[in-house]
C-alpha positions in Angstrom: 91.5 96.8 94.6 93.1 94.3 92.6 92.4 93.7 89.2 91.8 89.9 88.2 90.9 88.1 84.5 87.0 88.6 85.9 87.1 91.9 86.1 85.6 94.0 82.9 83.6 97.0 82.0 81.8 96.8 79.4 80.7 99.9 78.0 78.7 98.7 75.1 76.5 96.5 77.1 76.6 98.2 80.5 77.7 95.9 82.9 80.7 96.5 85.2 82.0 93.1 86.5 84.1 93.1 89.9 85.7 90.2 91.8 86.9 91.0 95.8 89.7 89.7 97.7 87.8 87.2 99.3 86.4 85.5 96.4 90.1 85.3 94.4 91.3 84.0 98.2 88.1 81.5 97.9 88.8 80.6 94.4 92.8 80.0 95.2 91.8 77.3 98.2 89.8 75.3 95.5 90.8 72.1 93.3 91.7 72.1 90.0 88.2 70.9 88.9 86.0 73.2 91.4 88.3 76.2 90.0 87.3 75.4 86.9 83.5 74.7 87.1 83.6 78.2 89.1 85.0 79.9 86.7 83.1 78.7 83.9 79.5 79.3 85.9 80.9 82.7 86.1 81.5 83.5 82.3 78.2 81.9 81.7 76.1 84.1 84.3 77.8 87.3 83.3 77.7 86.6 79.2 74.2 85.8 80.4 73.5 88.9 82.3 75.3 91.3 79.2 72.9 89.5 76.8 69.8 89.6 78.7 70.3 92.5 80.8 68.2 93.2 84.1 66.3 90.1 83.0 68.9 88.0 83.8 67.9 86.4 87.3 68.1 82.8 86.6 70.3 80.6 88.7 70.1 83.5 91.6 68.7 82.5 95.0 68.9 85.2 97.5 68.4 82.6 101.3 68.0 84.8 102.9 66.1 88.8 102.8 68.4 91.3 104.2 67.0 94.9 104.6 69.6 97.5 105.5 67.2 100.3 106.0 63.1 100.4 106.2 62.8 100.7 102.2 66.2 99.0 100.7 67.0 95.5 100.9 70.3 94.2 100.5 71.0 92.6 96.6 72.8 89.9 97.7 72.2 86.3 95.9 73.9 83.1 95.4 74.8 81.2 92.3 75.3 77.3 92.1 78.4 76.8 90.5 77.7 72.4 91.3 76.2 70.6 94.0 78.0 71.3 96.9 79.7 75.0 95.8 78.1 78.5 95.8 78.8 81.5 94.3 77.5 84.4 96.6 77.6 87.6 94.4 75.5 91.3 94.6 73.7 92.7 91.5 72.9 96.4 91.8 71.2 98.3 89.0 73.2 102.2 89.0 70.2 104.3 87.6 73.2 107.2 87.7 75.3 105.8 85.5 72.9 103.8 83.9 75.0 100.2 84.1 74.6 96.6 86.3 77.5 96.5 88.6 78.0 93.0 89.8 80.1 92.1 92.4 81.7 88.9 93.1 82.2 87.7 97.1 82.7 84.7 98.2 82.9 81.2 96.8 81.3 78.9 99.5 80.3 75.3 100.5 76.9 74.7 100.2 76.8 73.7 103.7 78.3 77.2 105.3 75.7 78.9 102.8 73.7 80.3 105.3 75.8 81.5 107.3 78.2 82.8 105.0 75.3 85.0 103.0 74.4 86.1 106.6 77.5 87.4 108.0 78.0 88.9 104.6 74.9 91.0 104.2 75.7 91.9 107.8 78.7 93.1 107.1 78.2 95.1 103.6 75.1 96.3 105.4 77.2 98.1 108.0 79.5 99.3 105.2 77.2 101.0 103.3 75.4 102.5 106.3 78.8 103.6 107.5 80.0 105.0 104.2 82.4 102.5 103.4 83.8 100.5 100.3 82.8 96.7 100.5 85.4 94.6 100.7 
């Protein structure tokens, strides 16, 4: 996977930050101003999250509850970045390793949220059930 300027691991504090594909390609089809308030809303969630930890849920909405098996639902949430732009994103706590992994997806209109968070859990849902890396 491609490394981008959101990308870090931060040992002191934890967190392992991680931007896909699709939400660089996402990013790229944006204005100049969206770009920028995008970026910016990410900075401040994941300062945010380093400072506060596991405590750090404000801003998240999660539409819709996606269960991939009987006891594990799907940590998949969105993030307003302004009023019409989302930023959907998972937040896994790794007991193992004992870090946040967060995961930046997609950068959507607020209008294909829905959908987009839908046929995204769908489709980590069947990688992890199959084994795979999300892409």
């Amino acid at each position: 996977m491609k490394k981008s300027q959101y990308d870090r691991k931060d040992e002191s504090l934890e967190v392992d930050i991680q931007t896909k594909k699709t939400f660089l390609k996402d990013l790229e089809r944006l204005g100049s101003v969206d770009q920028t308030r995008v970026e910016a809303t990410v900075a401040k969630f994941t300062e945010s999250l380093r400072s506060q930890g596991q405590e750090q849920r404000a801003g998240l909405t999660q539409p819709h509850r996606l269960r991939v098996q009987d006891d594990w639902n799907l940590s998949l949430y969105s993030l307003r970045a302004n009023r019409y732009l989302r930023i959907l994103l998972t937040l896994d706590n790794d007991p193992v390793f004992g870090r946040m992994i967060v995961q930046f997806l997609r950068v959507v209109h607020h209008d294909h949220l829905g959908s987009a968070f839908k046929a995204l859990g769908e489709s980590i849902a069947q990688a992890v059930l199959n084994g795979e890396e999300v892409e």
